[in-house]
Structure formats: C-alpha cells, structure tokens
TIVO-17397 format. One record per residue (C-alpha): x, y, z. Coordinates in nm, 3 decimals. Layout:
! residues N
+---------+---------+---------+
!      px !      py !      pz !
+---------+---------+---------+
!       X !       Y !       Z !
...
+---------+---------+---------+
END
This chain:
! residues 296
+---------+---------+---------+
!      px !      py !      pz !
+---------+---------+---------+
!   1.607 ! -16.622 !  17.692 !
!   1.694 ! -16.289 !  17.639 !
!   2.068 ! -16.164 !  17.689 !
!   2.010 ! -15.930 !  17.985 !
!   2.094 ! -15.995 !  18.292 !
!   1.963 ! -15.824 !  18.660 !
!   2.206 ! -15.645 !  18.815 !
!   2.242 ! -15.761 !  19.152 !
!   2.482 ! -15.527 !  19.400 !
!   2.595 ! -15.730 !  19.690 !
!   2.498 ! -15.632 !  20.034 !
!   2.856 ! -15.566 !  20.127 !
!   2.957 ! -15.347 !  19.841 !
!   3.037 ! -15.007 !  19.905 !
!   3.045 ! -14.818 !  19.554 !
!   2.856 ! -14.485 !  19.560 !
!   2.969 ! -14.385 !  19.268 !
!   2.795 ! -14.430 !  18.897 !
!   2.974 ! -14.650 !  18.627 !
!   2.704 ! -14.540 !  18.365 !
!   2.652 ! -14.166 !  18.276 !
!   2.281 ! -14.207 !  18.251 !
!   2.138 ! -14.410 !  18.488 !
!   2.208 ! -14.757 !  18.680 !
!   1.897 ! -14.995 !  18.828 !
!   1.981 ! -15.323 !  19.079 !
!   1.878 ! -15.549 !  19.255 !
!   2.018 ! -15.565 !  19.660 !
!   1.898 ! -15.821 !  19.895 !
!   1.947 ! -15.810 !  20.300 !
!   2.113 ! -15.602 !  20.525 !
!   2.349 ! -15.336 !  20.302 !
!   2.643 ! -15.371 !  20.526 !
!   2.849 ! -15.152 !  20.280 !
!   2.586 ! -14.860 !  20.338 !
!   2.647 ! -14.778 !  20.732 !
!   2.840 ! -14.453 !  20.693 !
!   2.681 ! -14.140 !  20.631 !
!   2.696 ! -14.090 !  20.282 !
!   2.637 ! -13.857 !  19.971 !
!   2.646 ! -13.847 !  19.583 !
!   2.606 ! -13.641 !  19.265 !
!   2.321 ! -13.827 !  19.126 !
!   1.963 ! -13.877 !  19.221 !
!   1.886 ! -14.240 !  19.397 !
!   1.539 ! -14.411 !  19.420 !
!   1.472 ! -14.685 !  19.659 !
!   1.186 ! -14.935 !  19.626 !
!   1.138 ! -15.232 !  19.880 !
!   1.001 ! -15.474 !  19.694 !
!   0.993 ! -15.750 !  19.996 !
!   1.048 ! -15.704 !  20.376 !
!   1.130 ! -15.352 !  20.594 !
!   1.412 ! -15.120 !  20.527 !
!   1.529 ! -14.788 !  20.762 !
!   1.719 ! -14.536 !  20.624 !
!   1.786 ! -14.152 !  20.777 !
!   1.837 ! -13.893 !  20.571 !
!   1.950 ! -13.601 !  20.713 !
!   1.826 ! -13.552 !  21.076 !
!   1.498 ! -13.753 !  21.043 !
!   1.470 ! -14.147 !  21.002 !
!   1.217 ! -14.347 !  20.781 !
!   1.099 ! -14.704 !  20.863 !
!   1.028 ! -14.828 !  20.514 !
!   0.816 ! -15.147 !  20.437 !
!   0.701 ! -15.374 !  20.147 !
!   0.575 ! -15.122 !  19.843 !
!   0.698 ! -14.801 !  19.955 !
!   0.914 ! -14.571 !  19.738 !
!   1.246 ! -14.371 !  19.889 !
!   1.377 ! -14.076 !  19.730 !
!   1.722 ! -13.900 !  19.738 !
!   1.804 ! -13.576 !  19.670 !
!   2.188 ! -13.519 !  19.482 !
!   2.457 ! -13.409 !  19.807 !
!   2.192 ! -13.514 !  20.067 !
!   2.375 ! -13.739 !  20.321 !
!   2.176 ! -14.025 !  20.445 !
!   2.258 ! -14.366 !  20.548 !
!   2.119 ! -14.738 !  20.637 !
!   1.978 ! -14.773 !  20.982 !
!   2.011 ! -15.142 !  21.088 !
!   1.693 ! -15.282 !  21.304 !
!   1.766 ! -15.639 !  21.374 !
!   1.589 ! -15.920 !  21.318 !
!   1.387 ! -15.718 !  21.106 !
!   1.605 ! -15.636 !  20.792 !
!   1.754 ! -15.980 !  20.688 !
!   1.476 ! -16.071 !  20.468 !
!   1.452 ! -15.720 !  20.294 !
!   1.461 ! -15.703 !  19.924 !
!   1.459 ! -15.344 !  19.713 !
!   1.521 ! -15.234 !  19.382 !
!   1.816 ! -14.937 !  19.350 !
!   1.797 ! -14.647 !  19.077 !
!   2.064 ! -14.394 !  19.031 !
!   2.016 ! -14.143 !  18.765 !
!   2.179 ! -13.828 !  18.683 !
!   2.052 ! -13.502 !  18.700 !
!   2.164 ! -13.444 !  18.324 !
!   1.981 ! -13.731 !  18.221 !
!   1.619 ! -13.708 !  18.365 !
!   1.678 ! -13.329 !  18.311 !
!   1.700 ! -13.486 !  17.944 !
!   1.411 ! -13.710 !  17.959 !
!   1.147 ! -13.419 !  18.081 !
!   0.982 ! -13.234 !  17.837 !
!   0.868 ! -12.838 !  17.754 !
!   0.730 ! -12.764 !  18.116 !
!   0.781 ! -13.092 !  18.289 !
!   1.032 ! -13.099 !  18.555 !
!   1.101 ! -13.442 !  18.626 !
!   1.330 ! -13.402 !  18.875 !
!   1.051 ! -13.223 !  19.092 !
!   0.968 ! -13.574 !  19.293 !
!   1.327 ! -13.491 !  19.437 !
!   1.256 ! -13.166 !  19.558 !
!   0.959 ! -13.187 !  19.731 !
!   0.934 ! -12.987 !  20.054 !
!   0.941 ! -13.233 !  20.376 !
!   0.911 ! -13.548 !  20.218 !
!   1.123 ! -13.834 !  20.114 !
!   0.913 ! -14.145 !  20.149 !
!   0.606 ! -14.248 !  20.034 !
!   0.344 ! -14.520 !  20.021 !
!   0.101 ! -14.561 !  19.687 !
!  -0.253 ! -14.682 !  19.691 !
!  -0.135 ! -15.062 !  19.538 !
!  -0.241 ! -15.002 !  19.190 !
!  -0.024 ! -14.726 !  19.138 !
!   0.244 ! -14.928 !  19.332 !
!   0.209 ! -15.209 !  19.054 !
!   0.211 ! -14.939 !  18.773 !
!   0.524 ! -14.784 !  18.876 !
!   0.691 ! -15.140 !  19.032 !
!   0.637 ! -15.223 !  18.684 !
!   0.799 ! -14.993 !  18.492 !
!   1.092 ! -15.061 !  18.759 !
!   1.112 ! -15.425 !  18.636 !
!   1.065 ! -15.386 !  18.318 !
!   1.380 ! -15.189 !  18.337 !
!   1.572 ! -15.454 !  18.567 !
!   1.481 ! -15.750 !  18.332 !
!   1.609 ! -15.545 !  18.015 !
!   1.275 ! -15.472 !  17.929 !
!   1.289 ! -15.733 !  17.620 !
!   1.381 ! -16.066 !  17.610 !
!   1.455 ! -16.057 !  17.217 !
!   1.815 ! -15.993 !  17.098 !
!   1.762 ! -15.665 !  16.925 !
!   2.053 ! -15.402 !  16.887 !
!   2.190 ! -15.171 !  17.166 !
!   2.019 ! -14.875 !  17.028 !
!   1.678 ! -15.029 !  17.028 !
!   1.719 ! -15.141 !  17.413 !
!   1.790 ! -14.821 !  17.511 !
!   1.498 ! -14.678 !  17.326 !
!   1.285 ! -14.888 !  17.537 !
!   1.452 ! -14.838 !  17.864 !
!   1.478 ! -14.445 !  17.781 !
!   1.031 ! -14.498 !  17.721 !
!   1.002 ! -14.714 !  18.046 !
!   1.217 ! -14.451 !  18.259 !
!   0.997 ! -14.137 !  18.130 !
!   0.691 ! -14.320 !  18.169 !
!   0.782 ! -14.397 !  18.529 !
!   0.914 ! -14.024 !  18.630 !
!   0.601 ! -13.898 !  18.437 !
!   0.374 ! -14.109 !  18.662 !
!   0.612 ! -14.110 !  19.011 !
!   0.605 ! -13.713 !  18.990 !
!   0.252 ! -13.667 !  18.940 !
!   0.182 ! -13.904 !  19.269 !
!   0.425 ! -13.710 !  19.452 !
!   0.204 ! -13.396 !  19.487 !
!  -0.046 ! -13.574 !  19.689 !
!   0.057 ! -13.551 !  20.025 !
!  -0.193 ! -13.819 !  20.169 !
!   0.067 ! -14.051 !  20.008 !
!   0.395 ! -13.920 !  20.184 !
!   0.500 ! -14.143 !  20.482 !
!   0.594 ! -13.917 !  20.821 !
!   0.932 ! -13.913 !  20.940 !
!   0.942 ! -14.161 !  21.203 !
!   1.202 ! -13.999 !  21.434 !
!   1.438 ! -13.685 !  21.451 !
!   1.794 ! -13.748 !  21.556 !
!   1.827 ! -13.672 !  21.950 !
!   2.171 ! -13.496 !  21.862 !
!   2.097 ! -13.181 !  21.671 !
!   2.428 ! -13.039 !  21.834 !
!   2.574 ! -13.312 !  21.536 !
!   2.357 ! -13.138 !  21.268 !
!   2.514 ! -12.804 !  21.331 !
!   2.835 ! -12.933 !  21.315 !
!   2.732 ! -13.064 !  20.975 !
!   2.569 ! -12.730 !  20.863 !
!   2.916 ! -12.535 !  21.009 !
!   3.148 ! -12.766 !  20.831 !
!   2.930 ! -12.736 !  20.484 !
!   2.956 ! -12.410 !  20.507 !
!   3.362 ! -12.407 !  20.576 !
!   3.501 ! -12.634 !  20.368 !
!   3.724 ! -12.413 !  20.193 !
!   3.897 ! -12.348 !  20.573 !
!   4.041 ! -12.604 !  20.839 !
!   3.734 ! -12.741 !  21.016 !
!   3.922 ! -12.832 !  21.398 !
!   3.765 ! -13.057 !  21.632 !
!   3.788 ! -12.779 !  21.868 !
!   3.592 ! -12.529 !  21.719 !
!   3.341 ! -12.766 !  21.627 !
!   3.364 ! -12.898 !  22.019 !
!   3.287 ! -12.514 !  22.121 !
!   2.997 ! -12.434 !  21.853 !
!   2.845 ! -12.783 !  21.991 !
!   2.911 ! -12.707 !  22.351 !
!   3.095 ! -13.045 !  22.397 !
!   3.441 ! -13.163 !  22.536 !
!   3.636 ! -13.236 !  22.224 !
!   3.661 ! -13.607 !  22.323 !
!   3.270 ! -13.621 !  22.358 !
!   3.189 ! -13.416 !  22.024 !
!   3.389 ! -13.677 !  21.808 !
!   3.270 ! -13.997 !  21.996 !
!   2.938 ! -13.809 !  21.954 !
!   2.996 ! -13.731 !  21.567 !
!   3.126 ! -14.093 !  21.463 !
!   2.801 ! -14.271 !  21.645 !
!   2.617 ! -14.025 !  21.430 !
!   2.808 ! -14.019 !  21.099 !
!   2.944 ! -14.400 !  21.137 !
!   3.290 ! -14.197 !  21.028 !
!   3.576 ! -13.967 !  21.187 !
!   3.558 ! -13.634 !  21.132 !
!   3.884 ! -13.636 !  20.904 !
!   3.723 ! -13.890 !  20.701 !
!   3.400 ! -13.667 !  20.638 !
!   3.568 ! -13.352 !  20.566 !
!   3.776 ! -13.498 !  20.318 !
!   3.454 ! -13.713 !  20.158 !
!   3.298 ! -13.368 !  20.165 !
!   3.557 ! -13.177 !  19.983 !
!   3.606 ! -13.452 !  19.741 !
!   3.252 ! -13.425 !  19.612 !
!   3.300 ! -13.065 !  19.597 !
!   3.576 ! -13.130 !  19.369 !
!   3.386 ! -13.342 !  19.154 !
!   3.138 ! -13.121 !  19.100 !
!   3.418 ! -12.844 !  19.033 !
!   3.572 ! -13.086 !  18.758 !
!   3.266 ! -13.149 !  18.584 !
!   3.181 ! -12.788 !  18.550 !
!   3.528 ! -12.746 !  18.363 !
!   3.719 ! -12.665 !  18.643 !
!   4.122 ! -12.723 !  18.613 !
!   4.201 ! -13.028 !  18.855 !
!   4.464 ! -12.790 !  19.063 !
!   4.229 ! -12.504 !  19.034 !
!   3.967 ! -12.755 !  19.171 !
!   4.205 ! -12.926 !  19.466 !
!   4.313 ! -12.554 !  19.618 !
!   3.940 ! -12.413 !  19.588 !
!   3.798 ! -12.687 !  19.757 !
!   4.031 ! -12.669 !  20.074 !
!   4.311 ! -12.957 !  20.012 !
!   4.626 ! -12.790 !  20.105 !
!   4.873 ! -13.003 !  19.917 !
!   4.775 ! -13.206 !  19.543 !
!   4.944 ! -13.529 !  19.678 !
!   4.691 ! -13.524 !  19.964 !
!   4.404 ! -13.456 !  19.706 !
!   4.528 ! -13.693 !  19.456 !
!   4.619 ! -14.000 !  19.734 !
!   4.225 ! -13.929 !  19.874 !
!   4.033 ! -13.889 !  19.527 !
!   4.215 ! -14.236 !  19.377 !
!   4.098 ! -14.406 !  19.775 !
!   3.781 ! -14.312 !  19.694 !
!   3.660 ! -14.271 !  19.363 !
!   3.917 ! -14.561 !  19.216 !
!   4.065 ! -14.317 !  18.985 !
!   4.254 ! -14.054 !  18.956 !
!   4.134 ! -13.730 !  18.907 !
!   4.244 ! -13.691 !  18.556 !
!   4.052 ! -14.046 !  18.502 !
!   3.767 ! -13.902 !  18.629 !
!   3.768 ! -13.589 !  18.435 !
!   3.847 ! -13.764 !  18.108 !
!   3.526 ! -14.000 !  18.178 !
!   3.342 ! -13.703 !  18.288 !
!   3.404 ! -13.562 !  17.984 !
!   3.292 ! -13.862 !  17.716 !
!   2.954 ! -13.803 !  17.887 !
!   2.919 ! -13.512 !  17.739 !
+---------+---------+---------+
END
C-alpha cells in the first residue's frame, strides 16, 4: 500500500480557510453541519457529489445537486449549504480548493483555466456520464495520491500537478456547452436581503447600521435583522466583520502593511482587528502574512 492517505473533512468542521498554498482535495460525507452560514473565500472551490443529493445557494439562486454533477465557486462569492431532510444524510462529494495563483500557474499561452469559474449564469452542471467518469477520474486519482509506490515528494507532485491540468483542461472545455449547465432551481424570495448585501459590499470602509440598512430595505429594524440572519445563518455584526476580514486578507497578500490594511478596511481600533482575525483565521495577522509570504 501506498503511503497516501484520503483526506476526509468531517461534516462538522468549519475551516474555510486553505492550509496548502496550492490546492487541497477531500473527501466529506453527510450533512456539512459546519457549512450553514453564508460564507466566502479567497480561493476557487469545486464540488463533486459522488453519491446521494446535495443543495447549496450561491448568491440569490439555489441548486439541487445530485449523484455526478459538478459545483463551481467563484473566489469572494458567498454561498452556503441548504439542508433538505431526509434527503442529504446519505450524500457523499469530493471537495477541491485551489488558488487562483496556482491554476493561473497551471494554464498555458492562451488557456485560461480559471474560465470554468467565470462563466456567465452558471454554477452547476451535469456531464453526459463518460465525461463524468473522465473528469471523476482525474478527481480520484488525485484523492488516492495518484500512486501507490513510495516515490519522492517531488515526483508526487509532478503527477498530481499532470492530473490537475488534465482535469481543468477537460472541465473548461465542457463548460462552454450550455446544454450541460443545470438551471437554478429557485431565487431567494428576499431580494430586499440581497441589497443589503450589495449596500454593505459596497460600504465596508464606513459603519454599516442596522438602521440604514432597515430604511434601504424598507423594514422595521427588528424585522430586517431577523430577516438577514434566516438568510445569512449569521448577525449582521458577524458578517460585516467576516467581510472586512477577507478584505484584509486580500490587502495583506498584495503587500499591504497590516495597520495600513486594518484602518483601510474599516476596523476602527487594531485590538478589534487583531482579537477578530486570530477568531477566525487561527492566527494572527502577522502569522498570516508571514505564511502568505513563503508562498511566494
């Protein structure tokens, strides 16, 4: 037996962040209780359900996912799990994160592979079943280590770097066909939410009240944030400050000075900033920035 293992993320754990600065693949079976909240990251993440349904919304629009269809996730675009029961217990999907940086890396003189990401109006999609086994292939190949010898580090990654192009090569050429894009099922009844969202995105270098927010939304205050944490599955503290962290992040990695990076992106004291980023992110911002950095 070879000496890789699957990675298999628990259905409770909450991490949305990337311990690798490439790419990360796993295995995650039933309901993804540690995926409720409306969530967001810096990296790119594919979904494929290998066995059972899935639902996931992304945005304003929901997707009911079943066995052999393919999810993708744009970097910063908030989406979360959507719970049918008696109908998601069984479910069982493969998870790929990858960085823009790295499958920026992998494409070639005038291949974009990041293009399956972008694509106007779609997210999910269902393949005629022999491209589903080509590309569920490469996916597992990747899981399993791709080898079950004991060669060295550098000769695993050669293979795993081959099995990821050849999959984004494929994936992105089956992405222009829209015959194979799956409908969005059902747009969110509250699109009074979804310009709070768009308002707040666009303010986060202010203080974002629940009263303002209440008037652009046309609600009582009380009924906007009952309204907004059915919606978000968080308070609206809680997603401003989510929101401004991943701002920061994005500020850091582009060389900005952690102060410089805490005051642009609306914190109004570094204690605040620093308390939040460690709650969230498990390290400090200097951590992060260091490991950031060693990327490079």
């Amino acid at each position: 037996m070879g000496r890789y293992k699957v990675n298999i993320m628990k259905p409770e754990d909450e991490r949305q962040y990337m311990l690798n600065d490439r790419f990360e693949i796993m295995e995650k079976f039933g309901v993804p209780t540690g995926a409720m909240q409306l969530h967001f990251h810096n990296f790119y993440e594919l979904l494929y359900i290998a066995e059972g349904e899935f639902a996931c919304i992304v945005e304003d629009a929901s997707y009911y996912l079943k066995k052999g269809d393919f999810f993708l996730i744009d970097i910063n675009q908030m989406h979360h799990y959507q719970y049918v029961e008696n109908r998601h217990e069984s479910t069982r999907r493969i998870l790929l994160w990858i960085t823009k940086e790295y499958l920026e890396e992998l494409s070639g003189p005038r291949v974009d592979l990041t293009g399956c990401f972008h694509t106007e109006g779609a997210s999910a999609y269902h393949f005629p079943a022999h491209h589903e086994d080509r590309l569920s292939g490469f996916l597992f190949q990747i899981l399993f280590g791709a080898s079950d010898s004991d060669g060295p580090d550098a000769e695993q990654m050669l293979i795993e770097k081959a099995y990821l192009t050849l999959f984004f090569v494929y994936l992105n050429r089956l992405c222009t066909r829209r015959s194979f894009r799956l409908e969005k099922e059902e747009k969110s009844a509250n699109i009074m939410i979804k310009t709070a969202l768009e308002y707040i995105e666009q303010n986060l270098h202010h203080t974002v009240t629940a009263e303002e927010l209440a008037a652009l939304t046309g609600m009582s205050r009380y009924l906007f944030l009952r309204s907004f944490r059915e919606e978000t599955g968080m308070t609206l503290h809680d997603f401003v400050i989510k929101r401004r962290l991943a701002w920061a992040c994005a500020e850091i990695r582009q060389g900005c000075p952690i102060r410089d990076a805490c005051r642009k992106c609306g914190f109004s004291d570094y204690s605040s900033f620093f308390r939040n980023f460690r709650k969230v992110y498990d390290m400090s911002p200097r951590e992060y920035k260091l490991f950031t950095e060693r990327q490079e």
